[in-house]
VEXSE-375277 format. One record per residue (C-alpha): y, x, z. Coordinates in steps of 0.02 Angstrom, whole numbers, padded with zeros to 5 digits, always signed. Example, Ala and Ser with C-alpha at 12.3 -4.5 7.8 and 13.67 -1.06 7.14 Angstrom:
-00225+00615+00390 -00053+00684+00357 
This chain:
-01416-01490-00248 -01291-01480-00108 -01137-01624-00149 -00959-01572-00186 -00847-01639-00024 -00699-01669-00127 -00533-01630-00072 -00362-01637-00079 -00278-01429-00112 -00111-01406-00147 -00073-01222-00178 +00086-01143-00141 +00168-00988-00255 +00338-00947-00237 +00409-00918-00395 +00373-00791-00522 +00223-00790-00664 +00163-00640-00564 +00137-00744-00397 +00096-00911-00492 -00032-00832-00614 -00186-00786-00483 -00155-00940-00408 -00179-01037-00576 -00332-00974-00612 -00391-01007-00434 -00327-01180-00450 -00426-01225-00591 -00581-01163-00531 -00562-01276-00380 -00513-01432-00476 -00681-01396-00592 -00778-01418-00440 -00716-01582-00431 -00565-01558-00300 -00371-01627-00303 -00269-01465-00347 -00073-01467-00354 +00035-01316-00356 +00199-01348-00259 +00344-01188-00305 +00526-01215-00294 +00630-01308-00404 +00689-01174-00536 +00539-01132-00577 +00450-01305-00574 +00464-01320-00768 +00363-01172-00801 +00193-01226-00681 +00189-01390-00763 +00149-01272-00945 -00009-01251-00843 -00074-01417-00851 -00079-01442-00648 +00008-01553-00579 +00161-01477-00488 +00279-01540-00356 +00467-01466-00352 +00516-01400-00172 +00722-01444-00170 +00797-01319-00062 +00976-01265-00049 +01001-01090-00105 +00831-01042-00165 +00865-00979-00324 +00786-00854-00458 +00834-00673-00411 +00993-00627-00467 +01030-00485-00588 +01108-00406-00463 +00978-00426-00325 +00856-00339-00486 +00983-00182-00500 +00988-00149-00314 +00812-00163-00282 +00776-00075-00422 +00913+00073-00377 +00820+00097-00180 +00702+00210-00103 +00526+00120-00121 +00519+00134+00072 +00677+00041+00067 +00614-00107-00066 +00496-00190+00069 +00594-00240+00202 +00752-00311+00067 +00601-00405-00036 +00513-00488+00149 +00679-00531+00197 +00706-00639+00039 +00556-00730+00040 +00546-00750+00221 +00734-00837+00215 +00680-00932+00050 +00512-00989+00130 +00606-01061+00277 +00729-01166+00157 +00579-01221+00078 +00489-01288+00240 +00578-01463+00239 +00516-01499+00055 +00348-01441+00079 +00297-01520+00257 +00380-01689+00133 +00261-01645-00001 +00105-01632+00123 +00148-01801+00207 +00156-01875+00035 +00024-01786-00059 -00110-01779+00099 -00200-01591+00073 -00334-01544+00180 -00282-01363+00140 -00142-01253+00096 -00161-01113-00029 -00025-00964-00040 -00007-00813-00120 +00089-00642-00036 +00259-00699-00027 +00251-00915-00003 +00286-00892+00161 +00327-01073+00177 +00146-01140+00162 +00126-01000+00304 +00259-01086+00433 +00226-01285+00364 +00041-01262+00364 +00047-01198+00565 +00193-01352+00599 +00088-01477+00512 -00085-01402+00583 -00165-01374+00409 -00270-01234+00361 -00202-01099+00226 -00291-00975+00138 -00206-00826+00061 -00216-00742-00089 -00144-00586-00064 -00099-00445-00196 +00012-00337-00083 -00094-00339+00082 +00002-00233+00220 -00054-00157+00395 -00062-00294+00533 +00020-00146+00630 +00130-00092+00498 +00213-00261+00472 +00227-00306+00648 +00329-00124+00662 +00447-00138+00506 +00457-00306+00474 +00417-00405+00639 +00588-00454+00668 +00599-00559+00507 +00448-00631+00539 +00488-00706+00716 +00657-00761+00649 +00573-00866+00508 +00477-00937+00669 +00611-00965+00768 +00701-01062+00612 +00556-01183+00608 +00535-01188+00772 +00371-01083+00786 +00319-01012+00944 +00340-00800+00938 +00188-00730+00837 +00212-00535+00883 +00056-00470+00824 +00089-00583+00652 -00094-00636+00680 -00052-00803+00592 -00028-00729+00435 -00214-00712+00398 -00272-00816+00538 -00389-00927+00417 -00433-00854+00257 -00366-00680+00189 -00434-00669+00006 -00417-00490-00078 -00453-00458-00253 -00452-00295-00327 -00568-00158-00380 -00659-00050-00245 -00545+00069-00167 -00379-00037-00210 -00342-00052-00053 -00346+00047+00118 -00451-00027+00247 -00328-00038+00363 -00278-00219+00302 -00458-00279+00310 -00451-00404+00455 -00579-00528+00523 -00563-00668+00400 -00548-00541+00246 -00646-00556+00094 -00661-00449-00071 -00683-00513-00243 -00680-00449-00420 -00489-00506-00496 -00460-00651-00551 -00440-00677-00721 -00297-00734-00829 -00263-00907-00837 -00330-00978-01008 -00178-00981-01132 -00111-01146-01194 -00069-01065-01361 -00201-00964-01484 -00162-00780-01513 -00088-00759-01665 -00174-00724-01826 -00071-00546-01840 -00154-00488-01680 -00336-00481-01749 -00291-00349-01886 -00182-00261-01746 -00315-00134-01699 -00358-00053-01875 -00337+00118-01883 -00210+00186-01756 -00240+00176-01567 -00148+00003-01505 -00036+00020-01356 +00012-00126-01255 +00189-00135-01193 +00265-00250-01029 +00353-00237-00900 +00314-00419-00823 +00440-00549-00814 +00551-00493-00662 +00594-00320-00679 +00619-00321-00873 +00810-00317-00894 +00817-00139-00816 +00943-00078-00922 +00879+00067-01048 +00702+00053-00997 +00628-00040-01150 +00750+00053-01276 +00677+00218-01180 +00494+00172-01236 +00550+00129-01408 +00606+00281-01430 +00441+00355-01401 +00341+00214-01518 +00451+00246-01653 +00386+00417-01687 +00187+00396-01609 +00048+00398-01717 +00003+00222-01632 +00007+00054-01677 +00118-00060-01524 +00163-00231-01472 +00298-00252-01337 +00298-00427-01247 +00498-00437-01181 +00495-00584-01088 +00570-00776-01148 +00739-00689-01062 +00766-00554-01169 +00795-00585-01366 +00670-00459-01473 +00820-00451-01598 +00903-00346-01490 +00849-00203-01508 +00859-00191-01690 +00760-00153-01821 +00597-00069-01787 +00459+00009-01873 +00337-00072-01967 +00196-00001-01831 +00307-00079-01683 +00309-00232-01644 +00416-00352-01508 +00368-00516-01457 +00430-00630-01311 +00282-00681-01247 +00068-00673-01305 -00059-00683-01199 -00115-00535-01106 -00296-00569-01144 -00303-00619-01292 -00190-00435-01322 -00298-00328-01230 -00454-00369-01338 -00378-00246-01449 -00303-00133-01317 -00313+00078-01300 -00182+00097-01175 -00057+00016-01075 +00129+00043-01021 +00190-00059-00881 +00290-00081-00731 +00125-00069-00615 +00124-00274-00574 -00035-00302-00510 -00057-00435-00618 -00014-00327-00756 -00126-00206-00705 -00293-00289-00654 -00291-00362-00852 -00338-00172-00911 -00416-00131-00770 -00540-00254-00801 -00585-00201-00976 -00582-00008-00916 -00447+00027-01018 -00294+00182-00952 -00123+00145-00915 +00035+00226-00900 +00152+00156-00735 +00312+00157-00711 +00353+00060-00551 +00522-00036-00541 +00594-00107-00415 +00439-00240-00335 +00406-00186-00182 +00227-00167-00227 +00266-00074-00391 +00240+00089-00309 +00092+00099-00227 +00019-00006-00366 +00058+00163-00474 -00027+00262-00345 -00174+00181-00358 -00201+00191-00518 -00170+00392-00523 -00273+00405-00370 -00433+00309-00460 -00397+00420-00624 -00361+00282-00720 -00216+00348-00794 -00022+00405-00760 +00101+00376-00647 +00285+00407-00689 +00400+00384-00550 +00583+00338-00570 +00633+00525-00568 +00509+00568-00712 +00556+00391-00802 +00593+00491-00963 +00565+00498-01150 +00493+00677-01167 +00351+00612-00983 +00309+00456-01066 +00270+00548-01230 +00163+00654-01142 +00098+00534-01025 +00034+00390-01160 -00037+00559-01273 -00121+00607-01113 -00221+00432-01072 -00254+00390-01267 -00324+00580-01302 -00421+00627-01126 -00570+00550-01109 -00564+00558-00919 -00433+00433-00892 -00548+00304-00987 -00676+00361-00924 -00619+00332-00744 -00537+00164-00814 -00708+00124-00841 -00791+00161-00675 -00646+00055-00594 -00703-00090-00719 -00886-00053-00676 -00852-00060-00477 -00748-00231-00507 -00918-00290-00595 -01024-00271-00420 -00901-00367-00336 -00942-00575-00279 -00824-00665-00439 -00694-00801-00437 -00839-00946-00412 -00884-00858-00232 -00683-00877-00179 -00705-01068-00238 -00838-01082-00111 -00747-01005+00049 -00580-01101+00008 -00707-01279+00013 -00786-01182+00180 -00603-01169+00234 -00574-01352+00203 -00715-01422+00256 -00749-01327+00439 -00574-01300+00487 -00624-01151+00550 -00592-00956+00529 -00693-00908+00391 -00772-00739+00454 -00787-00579+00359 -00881-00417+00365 -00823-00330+00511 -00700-00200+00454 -00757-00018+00471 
């Protein structure tokens, strides 16, 4: 039996439970095989990874900050052309303020490796000053090409900030490790690079808490529908009230998870079929799943896609949000409601559609199926330790 090298990983996530979550779950695999694991995410939102159990280190930065409600409104309000470029430009300026801390917290802490999701793009420019490795889980993988051509700009000005050399082709970005995970046919090709890999999603961190004893009865009788829209986008004004409206009169039994921001008093009293919680976890809520409503997260989304269960989107203002949506109406899987069909009267006939068609389930479950055939979480362990060990390029299937 080959011996464990043990390392030293400190993983990088840049705020948000949708960009921390993935990387918790890949974080404890790694420290199970017997490695060091940290997570290291800016200060705000330090609090919330240390609920995980990892040990976390705070990156102090001036002016990195949770996105304002305001920021949420505009983004939400643009073209989803527009939503890239405003979102790349935030991280990118928040990764740079975040360099000092972390290139502090790697001189201290001593990693072999860097692990990032999409959008820490400050374990992408302090892993290249300090000469460390970093692999990257990404969720929103975009064209090489693309990028360079819409968004290269940024990029070489969060170079230039750190003092980076020009990077043109953004060839860094993916330079070591570029981990995908996703079911077949998520993604184009066209991001496949040399050090890609696929893998089946990873699943949701284990909950600290139990589900709750209501939950298990939750299923009897009426279809359940599950009800989020994630933890960033969930203040869009009229939104949840919009789906209650719908509930109220379905022949379905519901749970809406608001978000700890958002006070399930407030939207009065509901029916006795409806019910509005803060927070539960997603796993332990899709055991007893039909259908899901959401806002087309993919972290949201690859919970039920895992189980082969339909969903209805409706993508907010994440940049990913909307191709996330098309995705999922492209693979059958269930609906897609854009912001100009966001309406009572097209989610009532949307969430009918997915709980009474047996196609949308029945592609729901073909997408699970495919995600089955795909190398799991244990094979990404092993090409993170390849990463740390060789200090090389870990090497991919050539892309088609």
């Amino acid at each position: 039996m080959t011996e464990v090298v043990k390392m030293r990983i400190l993983c990088n996530a840049a705020g948000g439970f949708g960009h921390l979550y993935p990387l918790v779950s890949l974080a404890r695999a790694l420290a199970e095989s017997g490695h060091d694991v940290a997570l290291a995410v800016p200060e705000y939102f330090a609090a919330t990874a240390r609920e995980t159990g990892i040990e976390t280190i705070a990156l102090c930065a001036d002016g990195v900050a949770e996105p304002s409600a305001e920021y949420k409104a505009l983004q939400d309000a643009r073209l989803p052309v527009e939503r890239g470029r405003i979102a790349l430009g935030r991280y990118l300026d928040q990764g740079v303020r975040q360099v000092p801390a972390l290139l502090d917290a790697i001189a201290s802490w001593q990693p072999q490796l860097l692990v990032r999701e999409t959008t820490a793009f400050a374990a992408w420019l302090a892993g290249e000053v300090a000469d460390l490795p970093v692999a990257v889980f990404d969720f929103a993988p975009t064209p090489g090409k693309l990028l360079a051509a819409t968004a290269g700009d940024l990029f070489g000005d969060a170079r230039a900030a750190v003092g980076l050399a020009p990077d043109p082709k953004l060839a860094s970005l993916n330079r070591w490790l570029h981990l995908l995970s996703a079911p077949v046919g998520w993604f184009s090709p066209r991001v496949m690079g040399p050090t890609t890999h696929l893998f089946q999603p990873i699943p949701e961190p284990a909950a600290a808490q139990a589900a709750p004893e209501w939950l298990r009865g939750a299923d009897d009788g009426w279809p359940f529908v599950y009800v989020t829209l994630g933890t960033f986008y969930n203040t869009t004004p009229g939104l949840f009230e919009m789906i209650f409206d719908v509930l109220r009169d379905a022949p379905v039994a519901a749970l809406a998870t608001v978000g700890r921001d958002v006070d399930p008093a407030s939207f009065g009293r509901m029916p006795g079929h409806v019910r509005i919680e803060r927070f539960v976890p997603q796993a332990a809520v899709l055991a007893h799943t039909d259908a899901v409503i959401c806002h087309s997260g993919y972290g949201t989304l690859m919970g039920p896609l895992r189980r082969g269960i339909p969903v209805v989107t409706m993508p907010l203002g994440a940049a990913d949000d909307t191709p996330n949506a098309a995705r999922v109406a492209a693979l059958g899987a269930g609906v897609a409601l854009s912001a100009g069909e966001r309406s009572a009267g097209s989610l009532r006939e949307a969430l009918n559609a997915v709980l009474t068609q047996p196609r949308y389930r029945q592609a729901a479950a073909r997408v699970a199926a495919s995600m089955k055939g795909q190398p799991p979480m244990r094979a990404m362990v092993g090409f993170v330790e390849r990463l740390g060990i060789e200090r090389m390029p870990v090497l991919g299937p050539v892309p088609a």
